[in-house]
Structure formats: C-alpha cells, structure tokens
N, C-alpha and C positions, 0 to 999 in steps of 0.2 A: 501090208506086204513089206514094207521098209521095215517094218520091227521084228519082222521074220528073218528077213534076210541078216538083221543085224545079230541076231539071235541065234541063228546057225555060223556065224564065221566068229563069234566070240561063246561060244559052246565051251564046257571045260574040257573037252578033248584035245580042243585046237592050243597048243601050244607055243610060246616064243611068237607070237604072231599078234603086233599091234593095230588095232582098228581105229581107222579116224574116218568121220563122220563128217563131210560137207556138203553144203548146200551147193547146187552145178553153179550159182552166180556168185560164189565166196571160194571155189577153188580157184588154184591158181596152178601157172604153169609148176610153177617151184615144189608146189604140192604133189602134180603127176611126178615131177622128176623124184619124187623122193620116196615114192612110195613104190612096196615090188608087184604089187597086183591094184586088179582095180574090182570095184563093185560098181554099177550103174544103175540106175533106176530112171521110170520115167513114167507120165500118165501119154496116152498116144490122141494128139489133140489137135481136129482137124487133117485126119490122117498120118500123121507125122509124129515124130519125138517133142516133147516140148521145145519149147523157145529158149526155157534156160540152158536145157542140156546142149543144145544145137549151140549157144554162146558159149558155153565151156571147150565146147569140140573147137569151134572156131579162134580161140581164145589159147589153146594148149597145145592145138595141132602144129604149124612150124615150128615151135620151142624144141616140141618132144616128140618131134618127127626119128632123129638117126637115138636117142636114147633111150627109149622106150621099149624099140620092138624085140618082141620077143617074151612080153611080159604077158603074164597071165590077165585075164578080165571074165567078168562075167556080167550080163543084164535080166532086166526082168521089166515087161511092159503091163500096161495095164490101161485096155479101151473099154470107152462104153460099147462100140458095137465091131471097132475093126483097129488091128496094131500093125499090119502088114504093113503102111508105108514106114510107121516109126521102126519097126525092121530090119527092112531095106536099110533103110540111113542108118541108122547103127551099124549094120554089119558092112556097112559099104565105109564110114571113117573109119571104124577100126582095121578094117582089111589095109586104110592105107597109113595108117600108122605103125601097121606089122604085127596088130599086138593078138596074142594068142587064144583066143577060145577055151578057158577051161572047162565048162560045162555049159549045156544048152540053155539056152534063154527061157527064160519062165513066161509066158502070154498069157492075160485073162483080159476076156471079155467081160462087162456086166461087174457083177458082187463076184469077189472075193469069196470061194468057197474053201473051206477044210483041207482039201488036196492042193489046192494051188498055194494056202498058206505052207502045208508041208512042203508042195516043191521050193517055196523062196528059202525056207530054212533049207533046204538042204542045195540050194544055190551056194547061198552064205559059207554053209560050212567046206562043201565041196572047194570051193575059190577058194577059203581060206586054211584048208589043209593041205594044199599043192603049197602054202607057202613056209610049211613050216620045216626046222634045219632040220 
C-alpha cells in the first residue's frame, strides 16, 4: 500500500512536487513545518492507529498547531479485521490541527486487493497534484 501511494504522488504527471519519505518515529516537527502537504499511512492495531504514528501526532501537534492549518493531507489505513478506531483518531488530530482533507481515506481490511492498491495510487497522486504550482 506504501508503495502505491508513493507511486501515485511521484507519477510523471505530478510536477514541481517533491516527495520525502519518513518513517512516523524519524519525523520531526521541522519536517511537518516544511513540508506543504502530508501523506499518512498506518496498519490499525488493537483498534487504533499505530503507536508510531500516534508519537509523531503527539510529537508535531503543538509545534505545528497555528502553521500548518490549512495544508492538504491525505491517509490510508489498513486492518486485519476493523480501522474504525484508527479512523476516528486520525480524523479527530487532524480536524485539530486544521489541516485539510484532500481526498478520502483509503481503508482495507484483510489482503490488500487490486482496487485498494489502485485506490492508494490514486490517494498519492490525488494529494500530490493539489500541490503542484
């Protein structure tokens, strides 16, 4: 799913638009502040968003609480049987970070099927053609 999504927002379509690739425990605030959109990922574990990602939020959120909002994002979850809490939490830091919705969330349950891969490419590419001049 990550190498889909990554696959769609560095497409040769997508122009003037540079992709950086971090792990949720090796970003940094400096990193959200610098960047004009975001991609998200996450497996939903224990009903919830992982651990790392939940440390990045907690980790970026006051930094880049008033500089941020307004910026484009997009995510993509992936459970074994349910992503509804991871979700929740997602959409509930980003709502208070302010930051914008560009396209709907990708969700799979189970394997990874054909459709779900196309929806993460076109996650990727969708986020990352809102960003270009």
């Amino acid at each position: 799913m990550f190498e889909a999504v990554v696959s769609g927002a560095t497409a040769p379509e997508i122009e003037d638009v540079r992709v950086v690739r971090l792990a949720a425990l090796s970003a940094t605030a400096s990193d959200v502040l610098a960047a004009d959109g975001y991609l998200l990922g996450t497996p939903a574990n224990l009903g919830y968003m992982s651990g790392a990602l939940k440390h990045f939020f907690d980790q970026v959120y006051y930094p880049c609480l008033d500089a941020t909002r307004g910026r484009p994002f997009g995510f993509y979850v992936h459970g074994g049987s349910d992503t509804t809490g991871a979700l929740r939490g997602i959409e509930s830091i980003t709502t208070g970070l302010g930051w914008r919705r560009a396209a709907e969330p990708v969700t799979v349950t189970g394997e990874p099927g054909k459709a779900d891969i196309e929806a993460c490419w076109e996650l990727g590419a969708t986020v990352a053609a809102g960003l270009m001049d």
